[in-house]
C-alpha positions as CSV (number, residue, x, y, z in Angstrom):
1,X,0.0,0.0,0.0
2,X,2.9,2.2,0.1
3,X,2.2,5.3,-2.0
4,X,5.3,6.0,-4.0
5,X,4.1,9.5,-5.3
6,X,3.6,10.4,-1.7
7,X,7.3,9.7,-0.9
8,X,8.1,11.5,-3.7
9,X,6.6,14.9,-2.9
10,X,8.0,14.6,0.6
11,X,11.7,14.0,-0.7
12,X,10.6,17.9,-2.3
13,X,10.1,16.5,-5.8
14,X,7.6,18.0,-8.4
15,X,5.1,15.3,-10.1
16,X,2.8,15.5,-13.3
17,X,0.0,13.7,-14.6
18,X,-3.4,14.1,-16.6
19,X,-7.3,14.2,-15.7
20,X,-8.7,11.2,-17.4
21,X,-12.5,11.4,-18.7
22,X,-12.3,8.0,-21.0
23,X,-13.6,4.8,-19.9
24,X,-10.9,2.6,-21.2
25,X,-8.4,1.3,-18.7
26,X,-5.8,1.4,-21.9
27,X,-5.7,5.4,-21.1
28,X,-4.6,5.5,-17.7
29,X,-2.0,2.5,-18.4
30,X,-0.7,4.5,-21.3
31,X,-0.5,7.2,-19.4
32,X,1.8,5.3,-17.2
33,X,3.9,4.0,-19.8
34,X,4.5,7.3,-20.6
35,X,6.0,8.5,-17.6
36,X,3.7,10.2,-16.0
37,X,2.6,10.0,-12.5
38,X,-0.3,10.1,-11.8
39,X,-3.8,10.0,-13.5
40,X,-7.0,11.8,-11.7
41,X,-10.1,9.9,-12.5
42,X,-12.8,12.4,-13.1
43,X,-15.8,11.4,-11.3
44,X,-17.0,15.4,-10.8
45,X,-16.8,16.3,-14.4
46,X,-16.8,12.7,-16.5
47,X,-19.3,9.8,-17.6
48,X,-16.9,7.2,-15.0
49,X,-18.9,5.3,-12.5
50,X,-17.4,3.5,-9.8
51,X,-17.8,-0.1,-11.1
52,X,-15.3,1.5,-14.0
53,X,-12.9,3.3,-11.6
54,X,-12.1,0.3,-10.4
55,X,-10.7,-1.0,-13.2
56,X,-9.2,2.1,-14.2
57,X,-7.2,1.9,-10.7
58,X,-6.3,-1.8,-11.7
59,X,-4.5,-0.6,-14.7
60,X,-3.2,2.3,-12.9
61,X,-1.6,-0.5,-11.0
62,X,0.0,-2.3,-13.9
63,X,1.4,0.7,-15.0
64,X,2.7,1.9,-12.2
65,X,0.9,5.1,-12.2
66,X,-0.8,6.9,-8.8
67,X,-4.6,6.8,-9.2
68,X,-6.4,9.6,-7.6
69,X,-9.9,9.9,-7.7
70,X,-11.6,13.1,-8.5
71,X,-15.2,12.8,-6.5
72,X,-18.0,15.0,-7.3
73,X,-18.3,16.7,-4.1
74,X,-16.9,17.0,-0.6
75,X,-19.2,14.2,1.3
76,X,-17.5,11.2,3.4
77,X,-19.7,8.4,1.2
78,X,-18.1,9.6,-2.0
79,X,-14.5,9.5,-0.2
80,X,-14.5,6.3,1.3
81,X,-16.1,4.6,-1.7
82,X,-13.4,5.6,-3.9
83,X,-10.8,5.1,-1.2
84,X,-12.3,2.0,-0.9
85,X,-11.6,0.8,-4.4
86,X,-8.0,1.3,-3.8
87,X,-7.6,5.0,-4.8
88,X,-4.7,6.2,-3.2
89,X,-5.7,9.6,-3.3
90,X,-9.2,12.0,-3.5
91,X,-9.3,15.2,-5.2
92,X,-12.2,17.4,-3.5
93,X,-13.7,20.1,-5.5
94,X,-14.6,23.4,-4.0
95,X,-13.0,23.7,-0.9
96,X,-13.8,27.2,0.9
97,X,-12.9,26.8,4.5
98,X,-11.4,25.5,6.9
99,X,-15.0,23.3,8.3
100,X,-14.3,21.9,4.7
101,X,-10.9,21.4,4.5
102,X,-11.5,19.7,7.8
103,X,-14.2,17.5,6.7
104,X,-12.2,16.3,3.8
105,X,-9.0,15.4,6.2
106,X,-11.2,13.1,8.0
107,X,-13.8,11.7,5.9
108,X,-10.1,10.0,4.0
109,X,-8.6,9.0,7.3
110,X,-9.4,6.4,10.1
111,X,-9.7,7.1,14.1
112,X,-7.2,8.5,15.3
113,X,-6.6,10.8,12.8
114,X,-10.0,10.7,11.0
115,X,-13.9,9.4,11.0
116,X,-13.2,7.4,7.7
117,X,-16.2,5.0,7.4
118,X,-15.0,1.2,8.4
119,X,-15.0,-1.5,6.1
120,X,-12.5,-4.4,5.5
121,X,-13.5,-5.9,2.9
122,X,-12.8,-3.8,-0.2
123,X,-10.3,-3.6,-2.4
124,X,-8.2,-1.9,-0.7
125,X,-8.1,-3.8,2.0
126,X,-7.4,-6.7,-0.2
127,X,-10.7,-8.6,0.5
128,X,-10.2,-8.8,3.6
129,X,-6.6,-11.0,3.5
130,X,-4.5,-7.9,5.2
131,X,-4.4,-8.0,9.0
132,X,-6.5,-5.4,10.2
133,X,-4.6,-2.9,11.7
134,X,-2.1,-3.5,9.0
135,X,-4.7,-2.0,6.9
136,X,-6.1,1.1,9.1
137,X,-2.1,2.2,9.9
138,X,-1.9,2.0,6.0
139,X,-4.6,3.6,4.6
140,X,-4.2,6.8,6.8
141,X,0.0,6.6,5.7
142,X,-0.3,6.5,2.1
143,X,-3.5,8.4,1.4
144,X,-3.4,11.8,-0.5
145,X,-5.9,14.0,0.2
146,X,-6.1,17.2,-2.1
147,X,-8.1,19.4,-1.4
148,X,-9.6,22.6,-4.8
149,X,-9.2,26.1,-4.3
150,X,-11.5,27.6,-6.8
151,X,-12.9,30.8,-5.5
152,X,-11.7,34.0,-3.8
153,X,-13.6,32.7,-0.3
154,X,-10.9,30.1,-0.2
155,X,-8.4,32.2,-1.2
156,X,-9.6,34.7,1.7
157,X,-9.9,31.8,4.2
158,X,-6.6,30.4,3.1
159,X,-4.3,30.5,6.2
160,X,-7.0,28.9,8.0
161,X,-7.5,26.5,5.5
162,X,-3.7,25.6,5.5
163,X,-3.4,25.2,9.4
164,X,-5.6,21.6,9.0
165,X,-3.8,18.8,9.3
166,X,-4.8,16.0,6.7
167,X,-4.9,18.3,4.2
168,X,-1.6,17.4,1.4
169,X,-1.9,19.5,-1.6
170,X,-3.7,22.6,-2.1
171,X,-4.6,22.7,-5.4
172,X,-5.5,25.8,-7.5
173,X,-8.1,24.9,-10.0
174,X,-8.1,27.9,-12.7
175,X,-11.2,27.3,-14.4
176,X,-13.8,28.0,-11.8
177,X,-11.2,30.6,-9.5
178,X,-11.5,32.7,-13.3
179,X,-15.3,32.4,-12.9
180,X,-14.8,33.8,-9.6
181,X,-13.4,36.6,-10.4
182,X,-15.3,37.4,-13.6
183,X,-13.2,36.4,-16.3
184,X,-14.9,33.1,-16.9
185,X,-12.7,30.7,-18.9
186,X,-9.5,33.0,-19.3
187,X,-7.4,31.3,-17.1
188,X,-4.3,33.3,-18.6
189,X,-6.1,36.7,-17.2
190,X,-3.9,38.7,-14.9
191,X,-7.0,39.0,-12.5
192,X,-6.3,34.8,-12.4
193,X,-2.8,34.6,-12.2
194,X,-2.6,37.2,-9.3
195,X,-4.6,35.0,-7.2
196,X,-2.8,32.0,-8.3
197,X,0.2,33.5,-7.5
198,X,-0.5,35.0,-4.1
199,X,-2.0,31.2,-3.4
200,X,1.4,29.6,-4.2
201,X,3.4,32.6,-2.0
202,X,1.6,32.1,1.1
203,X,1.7,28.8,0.9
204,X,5.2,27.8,-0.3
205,X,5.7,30.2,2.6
206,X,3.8,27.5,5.5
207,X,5.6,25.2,3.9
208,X,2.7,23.7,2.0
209,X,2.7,21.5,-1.3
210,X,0.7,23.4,-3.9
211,X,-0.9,21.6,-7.2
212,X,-2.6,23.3,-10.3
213,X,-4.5,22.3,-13.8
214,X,-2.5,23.5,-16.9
215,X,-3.8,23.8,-20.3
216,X,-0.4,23.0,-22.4
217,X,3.1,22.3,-21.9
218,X,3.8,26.0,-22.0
219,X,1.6,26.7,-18.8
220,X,2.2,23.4,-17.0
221,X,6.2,25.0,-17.3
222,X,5.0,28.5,-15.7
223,X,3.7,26.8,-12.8
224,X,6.6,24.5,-12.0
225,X,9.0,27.3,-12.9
226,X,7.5,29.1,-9.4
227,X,7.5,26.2,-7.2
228,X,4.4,24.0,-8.4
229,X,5.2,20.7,-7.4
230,X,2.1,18.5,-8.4
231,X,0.8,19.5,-11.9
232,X,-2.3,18.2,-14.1
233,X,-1.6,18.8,-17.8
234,X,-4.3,18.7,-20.3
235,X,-7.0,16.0,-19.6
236,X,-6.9,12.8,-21.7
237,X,-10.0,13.8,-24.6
238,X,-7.8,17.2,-25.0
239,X,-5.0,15.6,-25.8
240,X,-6.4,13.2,-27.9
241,X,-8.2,16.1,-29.9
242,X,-4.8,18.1,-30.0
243,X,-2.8,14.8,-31.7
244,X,-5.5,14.4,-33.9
245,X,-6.3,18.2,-35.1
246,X,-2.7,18.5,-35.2
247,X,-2.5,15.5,-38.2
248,X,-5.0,17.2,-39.7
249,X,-4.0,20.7,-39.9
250,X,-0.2,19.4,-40.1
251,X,-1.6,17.8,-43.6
252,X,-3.1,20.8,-45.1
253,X,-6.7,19.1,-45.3
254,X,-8.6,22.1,-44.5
């Protein structure tokens, strides 16, 4: 159960990886192949149900690739089901406070440290065949628990947010913070990257891990430039559009 990609931040070194929307467990295990790693299962913004992120996870596995799970909203069921199904990590979207920040810390952690619901016999647990408290002194090691800044109330609430313990990466989510402050969708906008910026200061200043979305290679190098340590490039349908649009235009077939 040890969480490679975990060790890896802590020994101070940056990570990348993709959001993954497609069904196929090929994607993921490509993914990993590749080099990347890890791969965010998108259960907020994608067609994947859990009887599929399972599988996606096993290939993850294969790989050799860190599967977190992206769940739809910040609610203990949705965390220890994907936990469950050997994700070893959660993304949480929309993270405002510290009351959520603190919720998410526990809802992906057992007593003592959290109020993680209890069941060995999942997947992660392998079935049942690990000793038990093998398992609970495990699962609260290796987790990841990420928690999305998207809005200026986090941003405003951020020191408080940052003192939590459970909480791994704070991770900037550019999309909705650039609906938040009115420039829906331009995530390049100086009104964004101000934000993002003062984000990555304050925390880099507590010492904290920081994680962010990137469009493109170009942007993904911005971020890590400034101390960005755990960056999601592209998601796996834009980057299968880009090759593709790229063949075409590369051909002259327009």
């Amino acid at each position: 159960m040890e969480n490679h990609m975990k060790s890896k931040l802590k020994a101070g070194k940056t990570v990348i990886g993709s959001f993954l929307k497609i069904t196929d467990p090929a994607v993921i295990e490509i993914m990993g192949r590749a080099g990347f790693d890890f791969g965010i299962i998108d259960m907020e913004h994608g067609p994947i149900g859990y009887e599929t992120a399972q599988n996606l996870i096993r290939a993850a596995e294969v790989a050799g690739i860190c599967p977190i799970i992206r769940v739809s909203e910040n609610d203990p069921v949705c965390i220890l089901r994907a936990l469950d199904i050997g994700a070893q990590g959660v993304e949480v979207p929309q993270i405002r406070s510290a009351k959520d920040a603190k919720k998410t810390a526990e809802s992906a952690r057992y007593f003592p440290e959290g109020k993680r619901g209890v069941c060995r016999y999942v997947r992660a647990a392998r079935y049942s065949s690990m000793e038990r408290q093998e398992y609970f002194r495990k699962a609260n090691e290796s987790v990841l628990t990420i928690v999305h800044l998207e809005g200026i109330e986090a941003i405003e609430n951020l020191d408080s947010i940052m003192s939590v313990d459970g909480v791994d990466i704070l991770f900037i989510g550019p999309y909705d913070l650039s609906q938040s402050v009115g420039v829906p969708g331009q995530v390049s906008h100086p009104s964004v990257i101000e934000q993002m910026e003062k984000v990555i200061t304050r925390a880099k200043d507590a010492d904290k891990i920081v994680g962010t979305f990137a469009d493109d290679i170009s942007a993904a190098k911005r971020w890590l430039d400034v101390g960005v340590m755990y960056v999601a490039i592209s998601v796996d349908v834009g980057i299968l559009y880009d090759a593709c649009r790229n063949m075409v235009t590369g051909l002259g077939l327009e």
